[in-house]
C-alpha positions in Angstrom: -4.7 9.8 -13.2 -1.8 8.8 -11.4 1.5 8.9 -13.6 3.5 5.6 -14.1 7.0 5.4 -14.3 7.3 3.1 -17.7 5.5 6.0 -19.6 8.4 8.0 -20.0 10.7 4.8 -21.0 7.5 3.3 -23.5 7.7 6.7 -25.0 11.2 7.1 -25.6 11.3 3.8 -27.5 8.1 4.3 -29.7 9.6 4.2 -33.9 13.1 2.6 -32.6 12.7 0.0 -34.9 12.1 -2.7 -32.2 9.0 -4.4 -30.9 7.7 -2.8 -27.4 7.2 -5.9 -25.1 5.2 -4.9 -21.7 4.8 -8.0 -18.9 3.2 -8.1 -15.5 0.5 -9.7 -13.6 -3.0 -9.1 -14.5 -4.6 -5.9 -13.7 -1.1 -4.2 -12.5 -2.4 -1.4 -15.1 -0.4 -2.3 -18.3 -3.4 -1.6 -20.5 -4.5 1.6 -19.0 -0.4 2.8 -20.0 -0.8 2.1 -23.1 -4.3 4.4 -23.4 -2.9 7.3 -21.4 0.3 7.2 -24.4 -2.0 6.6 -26.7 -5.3 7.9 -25.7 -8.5 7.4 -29.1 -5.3 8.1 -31.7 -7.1 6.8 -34.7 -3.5 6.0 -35.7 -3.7 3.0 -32.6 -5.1 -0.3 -34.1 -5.9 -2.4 -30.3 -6.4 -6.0 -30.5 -7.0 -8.4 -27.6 -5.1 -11.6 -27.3 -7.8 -13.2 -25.1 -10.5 -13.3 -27.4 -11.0 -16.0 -29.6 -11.7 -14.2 -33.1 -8.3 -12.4 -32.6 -6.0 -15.3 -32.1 -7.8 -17.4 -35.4 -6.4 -14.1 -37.3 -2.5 -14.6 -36.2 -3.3 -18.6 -36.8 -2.3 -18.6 -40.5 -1.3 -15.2 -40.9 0.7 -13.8 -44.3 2.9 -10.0 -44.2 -0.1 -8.9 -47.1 -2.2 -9.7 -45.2 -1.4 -8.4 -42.0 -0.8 -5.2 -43.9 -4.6 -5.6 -45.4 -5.4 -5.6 -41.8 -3.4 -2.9 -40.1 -4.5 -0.6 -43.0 -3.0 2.7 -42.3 -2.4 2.3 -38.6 0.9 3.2 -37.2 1.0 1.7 -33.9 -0.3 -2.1 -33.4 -1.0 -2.9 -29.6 -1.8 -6.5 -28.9 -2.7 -7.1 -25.3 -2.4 -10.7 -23.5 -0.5 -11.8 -26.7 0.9 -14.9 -24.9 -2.6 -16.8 -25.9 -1.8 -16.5 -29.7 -0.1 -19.6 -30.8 3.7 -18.6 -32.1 3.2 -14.9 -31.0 7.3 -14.7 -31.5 7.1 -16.1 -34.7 4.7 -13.5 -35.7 5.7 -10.4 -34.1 9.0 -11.6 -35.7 7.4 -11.4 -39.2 5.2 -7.8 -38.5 8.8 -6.4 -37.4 10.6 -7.7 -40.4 8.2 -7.6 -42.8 6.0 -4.4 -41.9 8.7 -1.9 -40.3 6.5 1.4 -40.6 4.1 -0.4 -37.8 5.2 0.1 -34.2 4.2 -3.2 -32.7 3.2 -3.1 -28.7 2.7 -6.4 -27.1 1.5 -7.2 -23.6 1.6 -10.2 -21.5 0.5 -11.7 -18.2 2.8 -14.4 -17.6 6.4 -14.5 -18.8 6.3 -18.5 -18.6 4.3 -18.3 -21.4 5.6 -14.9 -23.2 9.0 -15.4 -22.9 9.2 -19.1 -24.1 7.3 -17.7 -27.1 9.3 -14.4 -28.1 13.1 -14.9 -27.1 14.7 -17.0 -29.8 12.4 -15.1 -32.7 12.5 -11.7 -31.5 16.3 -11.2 -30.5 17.0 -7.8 -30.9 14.5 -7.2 -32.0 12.2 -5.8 -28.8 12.7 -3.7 -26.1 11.3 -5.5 -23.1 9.8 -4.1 -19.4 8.5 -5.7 -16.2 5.6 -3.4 -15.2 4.2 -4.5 -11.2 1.7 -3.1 -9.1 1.6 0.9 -8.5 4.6 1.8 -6.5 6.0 3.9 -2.9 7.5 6.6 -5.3 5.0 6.7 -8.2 2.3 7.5 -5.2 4.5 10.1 -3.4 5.1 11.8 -7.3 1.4 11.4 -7.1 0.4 13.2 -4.0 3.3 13.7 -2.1 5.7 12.0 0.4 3.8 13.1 3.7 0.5 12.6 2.1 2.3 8.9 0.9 3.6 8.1 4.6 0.3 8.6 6.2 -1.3 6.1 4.0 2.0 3.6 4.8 0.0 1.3 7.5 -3.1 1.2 4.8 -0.8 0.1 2.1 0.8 -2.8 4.6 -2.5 -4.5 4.3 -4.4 -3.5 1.3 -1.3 -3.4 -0.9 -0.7 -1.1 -4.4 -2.7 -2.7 -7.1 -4.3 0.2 -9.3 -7.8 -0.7 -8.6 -7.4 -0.9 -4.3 -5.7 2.0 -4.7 -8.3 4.3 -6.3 -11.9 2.4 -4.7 -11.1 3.1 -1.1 -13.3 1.9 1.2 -13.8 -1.4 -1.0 -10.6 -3.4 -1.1 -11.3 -6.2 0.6 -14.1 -7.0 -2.1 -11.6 -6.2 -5.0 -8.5 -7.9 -3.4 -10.4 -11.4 -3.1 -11.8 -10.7 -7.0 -8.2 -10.2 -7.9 -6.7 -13.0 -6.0 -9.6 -15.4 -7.3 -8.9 -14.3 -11.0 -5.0 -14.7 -10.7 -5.8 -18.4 -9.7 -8.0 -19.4 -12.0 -7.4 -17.2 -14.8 -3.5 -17.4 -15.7 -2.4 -20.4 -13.6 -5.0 -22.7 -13.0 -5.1 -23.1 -17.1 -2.1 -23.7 -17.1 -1.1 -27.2 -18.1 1.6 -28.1 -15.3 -1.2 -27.5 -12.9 -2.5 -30.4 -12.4 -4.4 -30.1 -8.8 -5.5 -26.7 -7.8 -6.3 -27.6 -4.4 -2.6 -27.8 -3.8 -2.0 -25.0 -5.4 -3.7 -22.6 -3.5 -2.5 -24.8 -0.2 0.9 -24.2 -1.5 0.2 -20.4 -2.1 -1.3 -19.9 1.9 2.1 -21.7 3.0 3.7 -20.0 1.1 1.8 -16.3 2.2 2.7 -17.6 6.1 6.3 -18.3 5.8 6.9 -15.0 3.7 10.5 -13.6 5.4 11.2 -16.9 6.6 13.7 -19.6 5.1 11.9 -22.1 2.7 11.9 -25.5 2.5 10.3 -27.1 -0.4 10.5 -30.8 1.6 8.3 -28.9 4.5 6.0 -27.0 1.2 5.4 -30.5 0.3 4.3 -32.3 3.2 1.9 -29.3 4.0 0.2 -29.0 0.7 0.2 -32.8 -0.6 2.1 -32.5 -3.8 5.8 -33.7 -3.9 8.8 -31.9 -3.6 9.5 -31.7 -7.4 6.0 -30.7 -7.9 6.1 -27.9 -5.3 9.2 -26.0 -7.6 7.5 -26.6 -10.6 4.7 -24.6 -8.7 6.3 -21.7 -7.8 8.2 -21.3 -10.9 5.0 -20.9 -12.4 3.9 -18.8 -9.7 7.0 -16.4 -9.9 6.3 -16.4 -13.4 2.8 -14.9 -13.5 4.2 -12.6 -11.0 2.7 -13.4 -8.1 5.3 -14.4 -6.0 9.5 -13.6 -6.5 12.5 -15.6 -5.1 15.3 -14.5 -3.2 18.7 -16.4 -3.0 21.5 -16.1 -0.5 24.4 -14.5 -0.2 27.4 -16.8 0.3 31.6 -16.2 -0.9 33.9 -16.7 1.8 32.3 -18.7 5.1 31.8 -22.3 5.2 29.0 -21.9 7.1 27.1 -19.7 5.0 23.8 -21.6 3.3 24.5 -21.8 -0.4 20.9 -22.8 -1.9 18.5 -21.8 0.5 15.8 -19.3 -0.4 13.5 -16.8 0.6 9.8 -16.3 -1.2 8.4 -12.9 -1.4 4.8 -11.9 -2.7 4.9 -8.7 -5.4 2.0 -7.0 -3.6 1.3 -6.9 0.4 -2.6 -7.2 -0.3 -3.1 -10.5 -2.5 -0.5 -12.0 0.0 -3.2 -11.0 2.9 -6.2 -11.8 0.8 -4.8 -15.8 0.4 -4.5 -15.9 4.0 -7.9 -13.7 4.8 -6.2 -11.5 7.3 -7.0 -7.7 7.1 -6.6 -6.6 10.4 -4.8 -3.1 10.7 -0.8 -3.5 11.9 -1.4 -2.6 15.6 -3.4 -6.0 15.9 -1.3 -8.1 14.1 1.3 -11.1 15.0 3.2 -11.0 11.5 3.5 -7.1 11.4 7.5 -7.9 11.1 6.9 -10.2 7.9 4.1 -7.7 6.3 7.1 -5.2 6.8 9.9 -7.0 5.1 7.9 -7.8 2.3 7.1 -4.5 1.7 10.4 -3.3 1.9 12.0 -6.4 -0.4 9.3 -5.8 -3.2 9.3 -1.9 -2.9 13.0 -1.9 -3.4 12.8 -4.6 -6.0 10.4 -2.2 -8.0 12.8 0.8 -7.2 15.8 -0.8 -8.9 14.1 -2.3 -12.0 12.3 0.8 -12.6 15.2 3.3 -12.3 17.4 0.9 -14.0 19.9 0.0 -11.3 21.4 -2.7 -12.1 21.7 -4.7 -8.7 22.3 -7.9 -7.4 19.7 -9.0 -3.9 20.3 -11.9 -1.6 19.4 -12.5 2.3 22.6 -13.7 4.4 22.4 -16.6 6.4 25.0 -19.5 8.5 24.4 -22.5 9.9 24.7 -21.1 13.4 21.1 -18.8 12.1 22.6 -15.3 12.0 21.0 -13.9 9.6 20.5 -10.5 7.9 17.7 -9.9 6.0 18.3 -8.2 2.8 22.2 -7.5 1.1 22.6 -6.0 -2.0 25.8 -5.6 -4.1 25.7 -2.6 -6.7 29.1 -1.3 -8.4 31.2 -3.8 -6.5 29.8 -2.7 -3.4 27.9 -4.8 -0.6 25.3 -3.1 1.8 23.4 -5.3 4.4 19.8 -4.3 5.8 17.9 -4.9 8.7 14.4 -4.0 8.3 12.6 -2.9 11.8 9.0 -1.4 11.4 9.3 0.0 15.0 12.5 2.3 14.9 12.6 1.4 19.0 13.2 -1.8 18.2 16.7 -3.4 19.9 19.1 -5.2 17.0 22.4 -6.4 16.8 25.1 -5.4 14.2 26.0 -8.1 12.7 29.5 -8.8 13.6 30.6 -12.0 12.1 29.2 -10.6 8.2 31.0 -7.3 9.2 34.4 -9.0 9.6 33.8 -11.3 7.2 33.2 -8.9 4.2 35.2 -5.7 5.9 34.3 -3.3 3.6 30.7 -3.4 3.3 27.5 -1.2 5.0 25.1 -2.0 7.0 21.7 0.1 7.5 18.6 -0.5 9.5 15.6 0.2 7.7 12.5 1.1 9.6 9.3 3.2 9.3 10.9 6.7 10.1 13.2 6.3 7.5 12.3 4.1 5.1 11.9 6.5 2.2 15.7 7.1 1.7 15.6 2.9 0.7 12.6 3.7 -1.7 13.3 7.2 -3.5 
């Protein structure tokens, strides 16, 4: 069983008198956490927000009987809770109301979640982002040679639990998972109102990943408006599926101010929405597989070892560019990311003089793991 990161910080926060709130996409392995901390604990009462019997007992719900129905369980774990109506408002009254419980929620979008938990439950939860298996929770797994070996595999296939252990089948899961991320948390949704565009917008959006977006262009490819397009990929960045990045911009005029980059969280759903499986030596986008696996690697890196960073890309009007800065502790470092460590680039001079005191690394597939552990 491969060890996850939020374990240990899960662990450390069980009986702390707060609400444990757990989000991430579907099938990122939030569930199976939980069971490895908690295992067959007869202590553990599980309940499933998805199924209908479950959510008609939170409907009209009473502290006596919520204790009636927790018994002598310690530890409450309600997965999905985002489909029980006025979760917050509950969770608000188990906390209050029933402190010797140690309530464990789950949820699959934060659109939904969040709306529902923030003005009831504050401070009263301790909250984490959990995303699809990660570079340093597979090299504390096997190993960092045994993890660099696999590196081209994981450019295609990705680092959801399930490709990761079925080798040999993850083309077959990938388009399962990609199918049930579409029609399970968005397409029921009510802002969706015309799938077809949806999944148009999604196979732009899986072409153009490392390259600047434009919503007007989004638009005119997948039929819906402009508007509609946002209101799309805020939803989309809010199941997890996809995750935005802003630029960088203090002291040029000719830096872009509101333009933004779209990254997917996992390599292999972004290759399953455009079918393309073929192994990095035959491929055209190699370069944009790379930076997004370097972007969302890193992105998982920070959050999980609680750095608290800020991320941008750096672009002018003249289309120098860099592709990833990040500014911890009042510092700024700017990164290039190469996949063949041959490859010929230019230091960026004018960001350089503009911003005299900040780094500037080239990350590429000989080095990469210094970015990533």
């Amino acid at each position: 069983m491969i060890e996850r990161i939020l374990e240990k910080l899960v662990k450390s926060k069980l009986h702390t008198g707060k609400a444990i709130v757990l989000i991430g996409a579907r099938q990122v392995g939030k569930t199976t956490l939980l069971k490895m901390l908690f295992g067959t604990s007869e202590d553990v009462l599980w309940l499933n927000g998805d199924e209908i019997d479950v959510q008609a007992i939170f409907a009209a719900i009473s502290a006596t009987r919520l204790k009636a129905i927790f018994g002598n369980k310690k530890i409450i774990i309600i997965d999905e809770a985002q489909r029980i109506q006025d979760i917050g408002l509950r969770m608000k009254l188990i906390t209050d109301q029933i402190s010797e419980v140690q309530l464990v929620v789950t949820g699959s979008s934060s659109f939904e979640l969040a709306n529902k938990l923030n003005e009831p439950l504050t401070g009263r939860k301790w909250e984490y982002k959990m995303y699809p298996l990660s570079f340093g929770e597979m090299v504390a797994h096997h190993g960092l040679l045994e993890e660099k070996r696999l590196l081209a595999h994981r450019m295609v296939y990705g680092y959801y639990p399930d490709v990761v252990n079925n080798a040999g089948i993850e083309k077959e899961i990938l388009k399962q998972l990609s199918n049930s991320y579409l029609y399970k948390d968005l397409l029921l949704l009510e802002q969706i109102k015309k799938p077809e565009g949806l999944i148009k917008l999604l196979q732009g959006l899986a072409f153009q990943v490392g390259s600047q977006v434009s919503y007007n262009e989004l638009s005119q490819l997948c039929g819906l408006d402009a508007k509609t397009v946002e209101k799309y990929i805020e939803v989309l960045e809010q199941t997890f599926i996809i995750f935005r990045l802003g630029s960088f911009s203090r002291n040029l005029r000719s830096e872009l101010k509101k333009s933004r980059k779209i990254y997917f969280y996992d390599n292999g759903i972004r290759n399953a929405l455009i079918a393309n499986f073929n192994q990095v030596e035959l491929r055209t986008d190699i370069g944009a597989l790379w930076e997004n696996f370097m972007v969302s690697e890193r992105m998982k890196y920070t959050q999980y070892s609680q750095n608290w960073v800020n991320s941008w890309y750096w672009r002018t009007k003249e289309q120098k560019e860099i592709d990833y800065v990040e500014e911890q502790d009042g510092v700024l470092t700017a990164y290039e990311f190469k996949w063949n460590p041959e490859a010929k680039h230019k230091i960026p001079k004018l960001f350089l003089e503009t911003y005299p005191e900040s780094l500037f690394k080239i990350i590429h597939r000989d080095n990469f793991e210094d970015f990533l552990l």
